[in-house]
C-alpha positions in Angstrom: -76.3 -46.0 -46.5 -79.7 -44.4 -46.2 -80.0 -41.3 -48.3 -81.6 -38.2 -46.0 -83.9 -35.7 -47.4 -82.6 -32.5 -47.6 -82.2 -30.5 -44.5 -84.6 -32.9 -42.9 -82.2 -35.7 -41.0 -85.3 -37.8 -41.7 -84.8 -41.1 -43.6 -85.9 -40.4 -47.5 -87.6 -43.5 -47.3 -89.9 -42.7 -44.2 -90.9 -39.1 -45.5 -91.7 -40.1 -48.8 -93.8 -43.1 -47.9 -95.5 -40.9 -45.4 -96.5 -38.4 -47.8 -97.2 -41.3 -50.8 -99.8 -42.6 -47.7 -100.9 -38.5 -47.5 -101.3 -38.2 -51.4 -103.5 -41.3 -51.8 -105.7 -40.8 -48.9 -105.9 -37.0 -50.4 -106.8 -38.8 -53.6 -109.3 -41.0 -52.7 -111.6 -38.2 -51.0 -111.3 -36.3 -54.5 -108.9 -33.9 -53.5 -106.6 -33.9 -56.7 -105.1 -31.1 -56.6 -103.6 -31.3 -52.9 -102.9 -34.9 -53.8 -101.2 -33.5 -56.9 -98.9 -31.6 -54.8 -97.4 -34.2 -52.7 -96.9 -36.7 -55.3 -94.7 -33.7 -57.5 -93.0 -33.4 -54.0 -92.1 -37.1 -54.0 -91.2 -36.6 -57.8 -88.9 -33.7 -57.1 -86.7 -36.0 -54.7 -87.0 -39.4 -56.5 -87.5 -39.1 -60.2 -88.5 -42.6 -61.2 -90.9 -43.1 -57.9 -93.3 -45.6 -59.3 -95.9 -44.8 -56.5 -95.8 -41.4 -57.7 -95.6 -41.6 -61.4 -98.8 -43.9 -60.8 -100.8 -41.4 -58.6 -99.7 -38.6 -61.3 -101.1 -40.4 -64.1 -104.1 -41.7 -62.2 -105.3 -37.9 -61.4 -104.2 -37.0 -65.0 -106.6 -39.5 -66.1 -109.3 -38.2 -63.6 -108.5 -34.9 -65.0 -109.2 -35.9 -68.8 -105.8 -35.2 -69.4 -104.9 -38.1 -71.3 -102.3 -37.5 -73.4 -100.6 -36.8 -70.4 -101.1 -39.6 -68.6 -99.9 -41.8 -71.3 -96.2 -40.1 -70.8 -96.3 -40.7 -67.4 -97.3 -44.0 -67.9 -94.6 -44.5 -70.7 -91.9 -43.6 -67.7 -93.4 -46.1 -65.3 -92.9 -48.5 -67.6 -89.9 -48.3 -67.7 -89.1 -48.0 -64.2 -90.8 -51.2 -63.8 -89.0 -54.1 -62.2 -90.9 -57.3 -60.9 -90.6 -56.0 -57.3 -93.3 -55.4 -54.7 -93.3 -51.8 -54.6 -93.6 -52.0 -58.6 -96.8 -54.4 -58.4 -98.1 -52.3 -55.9 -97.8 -48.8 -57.4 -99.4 -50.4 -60.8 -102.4 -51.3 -58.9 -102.5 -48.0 -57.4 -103.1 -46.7 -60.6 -105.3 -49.1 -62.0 -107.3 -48.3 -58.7 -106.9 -44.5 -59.6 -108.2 -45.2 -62.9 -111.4 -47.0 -61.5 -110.5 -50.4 -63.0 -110.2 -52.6 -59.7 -110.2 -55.7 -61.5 -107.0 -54.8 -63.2 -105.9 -53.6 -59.6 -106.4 -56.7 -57.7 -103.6 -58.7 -59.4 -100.9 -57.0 -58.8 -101.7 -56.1 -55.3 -102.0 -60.4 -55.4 -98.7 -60.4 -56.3 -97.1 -57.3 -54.3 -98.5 -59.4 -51.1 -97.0 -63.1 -52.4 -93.4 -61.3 -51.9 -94.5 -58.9 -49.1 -97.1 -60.8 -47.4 -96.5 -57.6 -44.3 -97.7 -54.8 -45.8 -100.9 -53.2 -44.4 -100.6 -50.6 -46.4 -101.5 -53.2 -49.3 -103.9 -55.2 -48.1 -106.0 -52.1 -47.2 -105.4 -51.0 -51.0 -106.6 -54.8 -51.8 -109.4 -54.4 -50.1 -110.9 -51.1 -51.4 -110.6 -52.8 -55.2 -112.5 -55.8 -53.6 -115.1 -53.1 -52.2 -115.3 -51.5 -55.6 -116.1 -54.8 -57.1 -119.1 -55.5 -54.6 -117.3 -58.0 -53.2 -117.6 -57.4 -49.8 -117.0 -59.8 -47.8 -113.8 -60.7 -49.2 -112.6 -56.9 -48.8 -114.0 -57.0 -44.8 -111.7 -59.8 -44.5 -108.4 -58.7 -46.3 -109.5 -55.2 -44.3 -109.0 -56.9 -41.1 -105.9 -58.2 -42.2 -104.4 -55.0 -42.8 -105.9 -54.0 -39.3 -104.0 -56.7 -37.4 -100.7 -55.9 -39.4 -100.6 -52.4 -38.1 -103.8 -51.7 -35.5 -103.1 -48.2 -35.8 -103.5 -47.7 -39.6 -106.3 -44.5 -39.9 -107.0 -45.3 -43.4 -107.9 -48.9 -42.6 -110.0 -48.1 -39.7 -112.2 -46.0 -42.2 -111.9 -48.6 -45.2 -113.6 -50.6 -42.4 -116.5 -48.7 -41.9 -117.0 -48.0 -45.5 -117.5 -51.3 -46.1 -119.4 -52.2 -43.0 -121.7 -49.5 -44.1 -122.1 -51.6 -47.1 -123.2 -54.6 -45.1 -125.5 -52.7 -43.0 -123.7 -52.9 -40.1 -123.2 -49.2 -39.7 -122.7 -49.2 -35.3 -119.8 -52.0 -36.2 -119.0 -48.7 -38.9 -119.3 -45.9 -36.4 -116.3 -48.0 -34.2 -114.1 -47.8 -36.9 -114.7 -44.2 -38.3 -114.3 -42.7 -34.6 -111.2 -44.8 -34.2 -109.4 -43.2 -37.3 -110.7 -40.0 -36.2 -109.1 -40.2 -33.1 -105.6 -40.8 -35.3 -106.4 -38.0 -37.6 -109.4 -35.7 -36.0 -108.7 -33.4 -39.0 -110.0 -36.2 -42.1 -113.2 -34.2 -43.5 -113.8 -37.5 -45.4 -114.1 -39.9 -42.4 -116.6 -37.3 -40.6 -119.0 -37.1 -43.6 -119.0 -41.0 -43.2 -119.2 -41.2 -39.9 -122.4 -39.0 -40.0 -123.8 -41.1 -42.4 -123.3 -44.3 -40.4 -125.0 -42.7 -37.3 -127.8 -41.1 -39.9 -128.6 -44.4 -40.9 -129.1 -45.6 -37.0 -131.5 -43.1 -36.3 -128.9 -40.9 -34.7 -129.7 -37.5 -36.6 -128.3 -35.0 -34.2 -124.9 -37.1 -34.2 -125.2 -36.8 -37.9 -125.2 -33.4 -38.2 -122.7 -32.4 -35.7 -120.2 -34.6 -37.3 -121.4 -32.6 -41.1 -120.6 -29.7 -39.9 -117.0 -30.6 -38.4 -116.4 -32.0 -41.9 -117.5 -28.7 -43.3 -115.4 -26.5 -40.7 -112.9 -28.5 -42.2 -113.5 -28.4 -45.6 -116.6 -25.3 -46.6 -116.5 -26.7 -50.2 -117.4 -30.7 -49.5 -120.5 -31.4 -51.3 -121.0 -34.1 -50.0 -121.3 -33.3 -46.9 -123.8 -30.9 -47.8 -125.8 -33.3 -48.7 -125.4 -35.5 -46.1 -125.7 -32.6 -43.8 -129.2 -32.1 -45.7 -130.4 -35.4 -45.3 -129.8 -34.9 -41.4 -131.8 -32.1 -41.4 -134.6 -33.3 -43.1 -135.1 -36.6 -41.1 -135.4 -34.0 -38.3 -138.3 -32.1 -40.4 -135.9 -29.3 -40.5 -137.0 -29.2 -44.2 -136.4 -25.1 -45.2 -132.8 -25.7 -43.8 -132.3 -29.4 -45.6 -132.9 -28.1 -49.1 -130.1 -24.4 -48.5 -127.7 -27.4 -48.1 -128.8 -29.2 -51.1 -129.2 -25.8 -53.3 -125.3 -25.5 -51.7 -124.2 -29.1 -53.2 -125.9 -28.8 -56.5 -123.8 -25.1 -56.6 -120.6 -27.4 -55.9 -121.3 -29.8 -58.2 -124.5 -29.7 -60.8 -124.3 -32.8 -61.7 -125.9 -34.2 -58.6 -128.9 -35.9 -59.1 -129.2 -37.4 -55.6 -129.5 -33.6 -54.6 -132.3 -32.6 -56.9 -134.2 -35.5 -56.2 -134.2 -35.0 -52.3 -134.7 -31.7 -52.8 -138.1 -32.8 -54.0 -138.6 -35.3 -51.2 -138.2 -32.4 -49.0 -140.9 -30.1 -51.0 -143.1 -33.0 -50.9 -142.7 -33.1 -47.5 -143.8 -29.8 -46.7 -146.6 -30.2 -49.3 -145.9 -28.6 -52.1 -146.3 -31.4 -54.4 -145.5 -28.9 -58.1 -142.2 -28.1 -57.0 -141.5 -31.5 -55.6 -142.7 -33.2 -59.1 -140.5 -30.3 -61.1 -137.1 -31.4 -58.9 -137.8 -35.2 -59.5 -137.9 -34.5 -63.2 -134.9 -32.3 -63.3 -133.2 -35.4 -61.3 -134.5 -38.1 -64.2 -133.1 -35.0 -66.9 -129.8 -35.1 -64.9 -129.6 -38.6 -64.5 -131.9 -40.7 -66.7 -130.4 -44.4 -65.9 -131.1 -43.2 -62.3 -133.3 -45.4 -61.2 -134.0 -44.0 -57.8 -135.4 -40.6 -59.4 -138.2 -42.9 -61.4 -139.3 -44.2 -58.7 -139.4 -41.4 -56.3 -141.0 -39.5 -59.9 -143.6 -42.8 -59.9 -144.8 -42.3 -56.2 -145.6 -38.5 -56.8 -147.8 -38.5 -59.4 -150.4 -41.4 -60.3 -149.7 -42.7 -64.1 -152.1 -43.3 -66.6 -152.7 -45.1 -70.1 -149.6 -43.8 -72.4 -148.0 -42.2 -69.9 -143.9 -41.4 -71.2 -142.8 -41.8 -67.6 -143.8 -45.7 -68.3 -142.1 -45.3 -71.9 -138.9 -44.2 -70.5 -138.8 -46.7 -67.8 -139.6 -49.9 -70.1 -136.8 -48.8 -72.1 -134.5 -48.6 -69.4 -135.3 -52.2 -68.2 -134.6 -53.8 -71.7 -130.9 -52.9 -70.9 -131.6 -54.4 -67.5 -128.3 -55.9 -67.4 -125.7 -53.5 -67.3 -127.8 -51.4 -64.3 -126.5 -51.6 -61.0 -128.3 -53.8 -58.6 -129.4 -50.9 -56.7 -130.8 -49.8 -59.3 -132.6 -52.8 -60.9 -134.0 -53.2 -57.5 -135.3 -49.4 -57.9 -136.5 -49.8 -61.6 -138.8 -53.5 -60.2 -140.6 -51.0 -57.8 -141.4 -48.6 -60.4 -142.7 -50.7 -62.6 -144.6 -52.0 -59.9 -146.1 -48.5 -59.0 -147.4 -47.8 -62.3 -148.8 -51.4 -63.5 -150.4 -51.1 -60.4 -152.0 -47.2 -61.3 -152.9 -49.2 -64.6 -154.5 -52.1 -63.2 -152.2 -54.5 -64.6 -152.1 -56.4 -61.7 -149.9 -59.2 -62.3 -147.3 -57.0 -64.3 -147.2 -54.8 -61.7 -147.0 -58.3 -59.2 -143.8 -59.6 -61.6 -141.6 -56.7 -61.3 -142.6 -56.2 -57.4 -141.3 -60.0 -56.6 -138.5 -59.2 -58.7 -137.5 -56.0 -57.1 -138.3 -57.3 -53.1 -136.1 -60.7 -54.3 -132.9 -58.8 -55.6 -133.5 -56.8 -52.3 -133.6 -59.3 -49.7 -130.6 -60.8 -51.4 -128.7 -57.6 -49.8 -130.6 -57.6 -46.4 -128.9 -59.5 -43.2 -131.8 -60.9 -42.2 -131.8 -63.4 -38.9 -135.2 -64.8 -38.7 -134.7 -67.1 -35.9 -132.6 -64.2 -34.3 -135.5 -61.3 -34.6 -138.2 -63.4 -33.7 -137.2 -65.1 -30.5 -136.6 -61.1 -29.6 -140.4 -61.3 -29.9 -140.4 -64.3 -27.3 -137.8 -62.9 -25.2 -139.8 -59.7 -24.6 -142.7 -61.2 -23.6 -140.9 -63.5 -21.5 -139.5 -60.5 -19.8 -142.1 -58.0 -19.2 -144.8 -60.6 -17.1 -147.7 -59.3 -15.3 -145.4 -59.7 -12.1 -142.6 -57.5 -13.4 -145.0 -54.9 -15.1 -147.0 -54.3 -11.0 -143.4 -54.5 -9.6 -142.0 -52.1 -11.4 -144.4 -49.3 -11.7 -144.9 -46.1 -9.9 -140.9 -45.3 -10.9 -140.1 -43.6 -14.1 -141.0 -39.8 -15.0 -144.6 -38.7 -14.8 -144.3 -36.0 -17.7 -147.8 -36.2 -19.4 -145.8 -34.7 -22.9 -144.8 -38.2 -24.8 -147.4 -40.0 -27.4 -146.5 -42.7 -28.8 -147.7 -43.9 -32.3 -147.0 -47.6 -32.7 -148.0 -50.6 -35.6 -146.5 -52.1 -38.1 -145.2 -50.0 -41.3 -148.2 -49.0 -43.7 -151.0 -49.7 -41.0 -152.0 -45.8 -40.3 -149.4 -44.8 -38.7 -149.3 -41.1 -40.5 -152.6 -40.7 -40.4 -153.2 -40.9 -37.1 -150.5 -38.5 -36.0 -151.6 -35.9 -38.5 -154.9 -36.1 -37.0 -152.9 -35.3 -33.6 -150.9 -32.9 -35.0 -153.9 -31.0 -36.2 -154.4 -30.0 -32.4 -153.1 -26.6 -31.1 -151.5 -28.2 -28.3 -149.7 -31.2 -29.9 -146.3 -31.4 -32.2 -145.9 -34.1 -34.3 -142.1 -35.0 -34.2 -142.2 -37.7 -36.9 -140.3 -41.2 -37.1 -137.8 -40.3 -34.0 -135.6 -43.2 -32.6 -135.3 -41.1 -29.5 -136.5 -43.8 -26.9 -133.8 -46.6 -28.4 -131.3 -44.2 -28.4 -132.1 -43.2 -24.7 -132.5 -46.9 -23.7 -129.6 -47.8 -25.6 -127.7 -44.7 -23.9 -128.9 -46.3 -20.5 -127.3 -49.6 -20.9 -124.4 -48.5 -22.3 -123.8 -46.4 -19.2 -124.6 -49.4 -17.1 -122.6 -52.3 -18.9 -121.9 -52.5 -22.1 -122.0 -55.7 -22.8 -125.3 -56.1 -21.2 -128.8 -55.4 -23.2 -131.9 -53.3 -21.3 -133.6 -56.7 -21.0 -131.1 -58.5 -19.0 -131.2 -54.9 -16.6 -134.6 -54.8 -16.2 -135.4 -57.2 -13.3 -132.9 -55.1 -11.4 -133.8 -51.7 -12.4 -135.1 -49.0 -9.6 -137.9 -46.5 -10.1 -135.2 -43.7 -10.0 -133.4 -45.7 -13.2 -136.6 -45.8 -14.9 -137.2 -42.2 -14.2 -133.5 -41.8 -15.9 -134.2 -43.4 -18.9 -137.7 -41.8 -19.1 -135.9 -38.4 -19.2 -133.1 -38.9 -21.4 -136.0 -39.6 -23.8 -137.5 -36.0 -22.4 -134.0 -34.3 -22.9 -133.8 -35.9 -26.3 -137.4 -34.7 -27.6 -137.4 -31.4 -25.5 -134.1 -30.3 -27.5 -136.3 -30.0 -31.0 -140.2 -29.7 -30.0 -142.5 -28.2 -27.5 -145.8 -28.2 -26.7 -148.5 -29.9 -24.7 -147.6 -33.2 -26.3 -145.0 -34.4 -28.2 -145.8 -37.4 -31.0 -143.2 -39.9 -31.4 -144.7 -42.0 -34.5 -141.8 -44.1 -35.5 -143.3 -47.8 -35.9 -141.0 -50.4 -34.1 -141.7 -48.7 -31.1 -144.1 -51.3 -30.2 -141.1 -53.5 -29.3 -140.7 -51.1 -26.4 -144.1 -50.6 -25.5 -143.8 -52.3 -21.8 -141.0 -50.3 -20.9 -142.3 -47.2 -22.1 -144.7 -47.5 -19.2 -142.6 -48.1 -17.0 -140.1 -44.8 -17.8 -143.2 -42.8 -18.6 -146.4 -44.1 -16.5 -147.9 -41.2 -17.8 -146.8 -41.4 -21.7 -150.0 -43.0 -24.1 -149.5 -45.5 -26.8 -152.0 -45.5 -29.7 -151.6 -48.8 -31.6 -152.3 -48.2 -35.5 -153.9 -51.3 -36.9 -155.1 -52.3 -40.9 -156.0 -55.7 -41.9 -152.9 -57.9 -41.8 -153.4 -58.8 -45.4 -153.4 -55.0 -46.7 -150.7 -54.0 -43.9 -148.6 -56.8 -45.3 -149.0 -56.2 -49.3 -148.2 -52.6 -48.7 -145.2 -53.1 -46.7 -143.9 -55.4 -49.9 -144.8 -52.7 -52.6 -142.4 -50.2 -51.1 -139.1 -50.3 -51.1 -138.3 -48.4 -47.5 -135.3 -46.2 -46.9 -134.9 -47.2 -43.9 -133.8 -50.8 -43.0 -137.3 -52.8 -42.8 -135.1 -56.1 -43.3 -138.8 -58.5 -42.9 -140.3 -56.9 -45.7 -139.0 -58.4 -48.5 -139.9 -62.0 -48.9 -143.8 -62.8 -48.6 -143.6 -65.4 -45.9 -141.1 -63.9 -43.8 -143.2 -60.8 -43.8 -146.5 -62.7 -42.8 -144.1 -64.7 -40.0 -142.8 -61.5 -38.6 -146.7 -59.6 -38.4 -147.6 -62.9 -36.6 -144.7 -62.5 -33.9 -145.7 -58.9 -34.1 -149.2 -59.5 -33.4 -148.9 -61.9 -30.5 -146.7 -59.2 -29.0 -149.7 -56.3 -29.3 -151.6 -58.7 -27.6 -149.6 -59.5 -24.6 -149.0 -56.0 -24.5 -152.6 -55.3 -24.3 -152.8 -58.3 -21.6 -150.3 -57.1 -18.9 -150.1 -52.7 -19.6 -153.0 -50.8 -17.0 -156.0 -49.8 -18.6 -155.7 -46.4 -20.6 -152.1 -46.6 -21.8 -153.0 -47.9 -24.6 -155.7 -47.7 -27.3 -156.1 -49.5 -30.6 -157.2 -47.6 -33.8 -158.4 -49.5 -37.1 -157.7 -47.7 -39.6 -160.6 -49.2 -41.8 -162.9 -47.7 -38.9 -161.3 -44.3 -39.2 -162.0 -44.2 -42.6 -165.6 -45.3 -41.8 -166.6 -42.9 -38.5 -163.4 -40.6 -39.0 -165.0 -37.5 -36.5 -166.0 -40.5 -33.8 -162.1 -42.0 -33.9 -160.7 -38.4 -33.7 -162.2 -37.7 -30.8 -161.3 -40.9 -29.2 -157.7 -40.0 -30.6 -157.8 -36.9 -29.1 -159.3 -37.8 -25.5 -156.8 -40.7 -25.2 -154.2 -37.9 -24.9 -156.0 -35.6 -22.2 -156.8 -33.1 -24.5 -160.0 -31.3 -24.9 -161.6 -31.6 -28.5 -160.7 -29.1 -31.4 -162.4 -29.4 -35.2 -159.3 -28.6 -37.1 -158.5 -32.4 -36.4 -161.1 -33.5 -38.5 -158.6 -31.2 -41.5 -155.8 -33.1 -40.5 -155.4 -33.1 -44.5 -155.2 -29.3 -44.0 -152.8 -29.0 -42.0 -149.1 -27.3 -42.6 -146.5 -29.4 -41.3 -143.5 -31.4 -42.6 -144.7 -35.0 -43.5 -141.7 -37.3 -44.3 -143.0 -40.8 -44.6 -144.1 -42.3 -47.6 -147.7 -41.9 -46.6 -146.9 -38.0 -47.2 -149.5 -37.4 -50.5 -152.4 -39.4 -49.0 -152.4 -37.4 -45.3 -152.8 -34.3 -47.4 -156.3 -35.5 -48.9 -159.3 -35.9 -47.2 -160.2 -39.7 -46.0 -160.9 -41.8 -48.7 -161.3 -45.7 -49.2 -158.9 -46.9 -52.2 -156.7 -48.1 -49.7 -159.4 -50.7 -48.1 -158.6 -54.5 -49.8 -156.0 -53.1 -51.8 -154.6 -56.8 -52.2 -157.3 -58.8 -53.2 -156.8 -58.3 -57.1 -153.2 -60.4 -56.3 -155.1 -62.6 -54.2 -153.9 -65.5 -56.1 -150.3 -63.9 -56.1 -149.5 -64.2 -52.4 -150.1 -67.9 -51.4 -146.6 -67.8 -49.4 -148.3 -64.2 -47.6 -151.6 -65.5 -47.1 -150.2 -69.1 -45.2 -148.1 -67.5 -43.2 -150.5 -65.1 -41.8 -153.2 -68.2 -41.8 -155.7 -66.3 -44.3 -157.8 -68.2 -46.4 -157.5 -66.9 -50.1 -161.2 -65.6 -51.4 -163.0 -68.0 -53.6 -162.3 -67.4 -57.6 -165.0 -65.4 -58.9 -166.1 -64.1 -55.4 -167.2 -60.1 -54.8 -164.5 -60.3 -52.4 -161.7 -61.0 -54.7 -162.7 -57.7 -57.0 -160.9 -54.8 -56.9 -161.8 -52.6 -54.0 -164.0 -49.6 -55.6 
């Protein structure tokens, strides 16, 4: 005979497993004291409830409260019988007590008796996930999914792990579909704004912050992710409130101080940015992240203790995170390179960009024939039949090129003029485009519409974009400098006849050496072995080209960056007069002017022009054989002026 709860006429069974289900979720989002609560509630009707007793002891343990823990361990064991629920709660509180490999097991063997449970497998696969094992915990994920479709904390275990893979739109399905089982889960809307932060989609980010925060005001991380939001939209004053609030919540975040300095340095105040990265290497000093952010703010020199510290940290390489060896091989490489030490500096940059790219899904064959496919597409033929549609707003510049080609500079120098707001690295058009197809089929990509598409669709398309940019800037014209717009360069004319595209270009050699010294926060998934990098410029080159073959003349302009440093006044103007504007001399100060500067190019655009940049690679001119094939370079001659260092 079932036994009912108390004045409930609910089966015991049901309610408590409901609320054991409650308690863990509550758990794993941090919440111990809540969680706490419903596993003394469980207690208080069942006595010897292993799930309980384990989710007491785990949160005892989280508390510091050991001896504690110990007794309520010493009563699960012995209410332990060799039964699935007992295997099951045990690695509950192995998980609760961070040791996933002691967890897996006995989930293993709770699922060889019960091989139904979704609740399990979904438990399984967060110990895989904790493990780095991803994969394997996507897999067992899905398995708990198909058990029981409906199961919100599998949906989110999902994303969480997709986000792991990079496959953060697959993420966003997931997150929205357990928030559309429980709308009130703080946890899954602070991931689900991270997911759509990390595709560009900042705006989305935020709202979804702020519903975590109307749910619960004391969620640092949320904060912070509602920070990082912010400052990707150059709301910069706001971004670092929200970190000040999470380093209130918790002081022991490092990420916090850190991006507080990013922010600083972004709106040029380069002291108080170098004072938060050091407070984030003081709070955290195995962190290698803060190094390297530290490393790219100030230029080291001969005994320097930043290099000191960081030598130390690799001789105990081993036990880092990969993340973080990854991090401490791009330091390194910063400062051997300040000190000349070329091929140190070389070693610990083909280190860091190899332990990258062995996280990076990376499709060469897939990304490249995207290359061919868009020039197949957008023919001389299509280009004159299409235009004359789209929306004639003069407002949209586009800054295009390949990542570390000029990019920055040239939209300071634009932003520099009264009329002109410099939006930074927007994903505004994909999302509008993206938006477009989605409302037309959604199994169908823009370039399959195209051929089809009317003036009064490309108009629609050209002003979602205008909506999009409209809602955060105005003036005269509005500079859209995110890179990987060149892929959309064609259609850009076509949605906004009137828009201009200025092409940044550096030598391929430089471009390419620069792109594999950084390690980018955004997903730049070419950059990080040498000969895919050169293979991907190429496909990237022989796209500007076509581009320059079948768009009208005046759309687009090129602009070397080695001849802006060289005649800087007579490429501003040309700049300036590409857009339709009349000349002003505070664009010659770009370095002058006060405005939020996000990219990593954020120091140098607030100095006057100089040269160092120009053959920055020919000291590892030896070094990049694999670079220097690909892009069909020959290497200079040992001994030659051209292999010196560039004074």
């Amino acid at each position: 005979m079932t036994k009912l709860a108390p004045a409930t006429g609910l089966p015991r069974g049901v309610r408590v497993d409901r609320t054991l289900r409650a308690a863990r979720a509550l758990q794993q989002q941090g919440q111990l004291r809540e969680a706490e609560q419903l596993h003394q509630a469980i207690l208080a009707l069942e006595p010897d409830h292993l799930g309980a007793l384990c989710g007491l002891a785990g949160i005892r343990a989280q508390q510091g409260k050991c001896d504690e823990a110990a007794l309520l361990l010493r009563r699960v064991a012995g209410a332990m019988s060799d039964t699935a629920d007992a295997h099951a709660a045990l690695g509950s509180m192995f998980a609760s007590l961070d040791r996933p490999e002691d967890a897996i097991p006995c989930y293993e063997k709770a699922l060889a008796t019960r091989p139904d449970d979704a609740e399990v497998y979904n438990n399984l696969a967060r110990a895989l996930y904790k493990l780095g094992r991803f994969d394997e915990a996507i897999a067992v994920c899905e398995r708990s999914l198909a058990l029981e479709p409906g199961f919100a904390d599998a949906h989110r275990t999902l994303g969480d792990m997709l986000q792991a893979r990079d496959r953060h739109g697959e993420a966003v399905v997931h997150y929205e579909m357990a928030l559309a089982m429980r709308p009130d889960d703080a946890a899954t809307c602070n991931n689900l704004a991270h997911a759509l932060h990390r595709l560009g989609r900042f705006r989305e980010a935020i709202a979804q912050c702020r519903r975590a925060l109307a749910i619960r005001p004391d969620y640092a991380d949320a904060h912070h992710n509602l920070a990082n939001a912010l400052m990707a939209l150059n709301r910069n004053e706001e971004a670092i409130a929200h970190y000040e609030r999470t380093l209130a919540l918790d002081p022991s975040r490092a990420d916090a101080e850190n991006n507080i300095g990013v922010a600083l340095q972004a709106l040029g105040r380069f002291a108080e940015a170098g004072r938060a990265y050091e407070r984030a290497v003081r709070l955290a000093p195995r962190g290698a992240g803060f190094h390297l952010t530290l490393a790219h703010a100030r230029p080291f020199t001969a005994g320097d203790p930043r290099l000191a510290a960081m030598e130390d940290l690799a001789g105990d390489m081993a036990t880092l995170s990969e993340g973080d060896q990854i991090a401490l091989h791009f330091a390194l490489g910063k400062a051997f390179a300040d000190l000349a030490e070329h091929e140190r500096s070389f070693r610990h940059l083909l280190a860091g960009n190899a332990l990258k790219r062995r996280h990076v899904a990376y499709d060469e064959a897939a990304v490249l024939g995207v290359f061919d496919r868009i020039r197949a597409t957008f023919t001389r033929e299509l280009m004159g039949s299409r235009s004359g549609g789209g929306d004639p707003s003069p407002v949209p510049v586009f800054v295009v090129g390949m990542p570390r080609s000029g990019t920055t500079l040239v939209e300071q120098i634009l932003a520099s003029h009264s009329q002109v707001q410099g939006a930074g690295e927007i994903d505004d058009f994909g999302v509008a485009v993206s938006t477009f197809a989605r409302s037309k089929d959604a199994s169908t990509g823009i370039l399959d519409l195209l051929p089809a598409l009317s003036g009064g669709q490309l108009r629609e398309i050209g002003k979602g974009y205008l909506d999009r940019i409209r809602a955060a800037a105005s003036a005269e014209r509005i500079v859209n400098k995110l890179p990987s717009n060149f892929l959309y360069a064609g259609l850009i004319h076509l949605a906004l006849p009137n828009a201009r595209i200025i092409h940044a270009c550096r030598d391929p050699v430089d471009t390419c050496f620069s792109c594999f010294s950084l390690l980018f926060s955004g997903e730049q998934s070419y950059a990080y072995h040498l000969g895919e990098l050169g293979r991907y410029y190429g496909a990237y080159a022989a796209l500007m080209a076509h581009w320059r073959n079948v768009l009208p003349d005046g759309v687009m302009i090129d602009v070397q960056y080695e001849r802006v440093v060289d005649d800087l006044e007579g490429e501003a103007r040309r700049i300036i007069a590409h857009c339709g504007l009349a000349w002003e001399d505070q664009c010659l100060a770009f370095h002058q002017t006060r405005r939020p500067v996000l990219t990593a190019s954020s120091i140098q655009v607030r100095q006057p022009i100089y040269r160092g940049s120009v053959g920055r690679w020919r000291p590892y001119a030896r070094l990049l054989a694999p670079l220097l094939q690909a892009l069909e370079v020959e290497p200079p001659a040992a001994g030659s002026a051209s292999a010196a260092a560039p004074t």
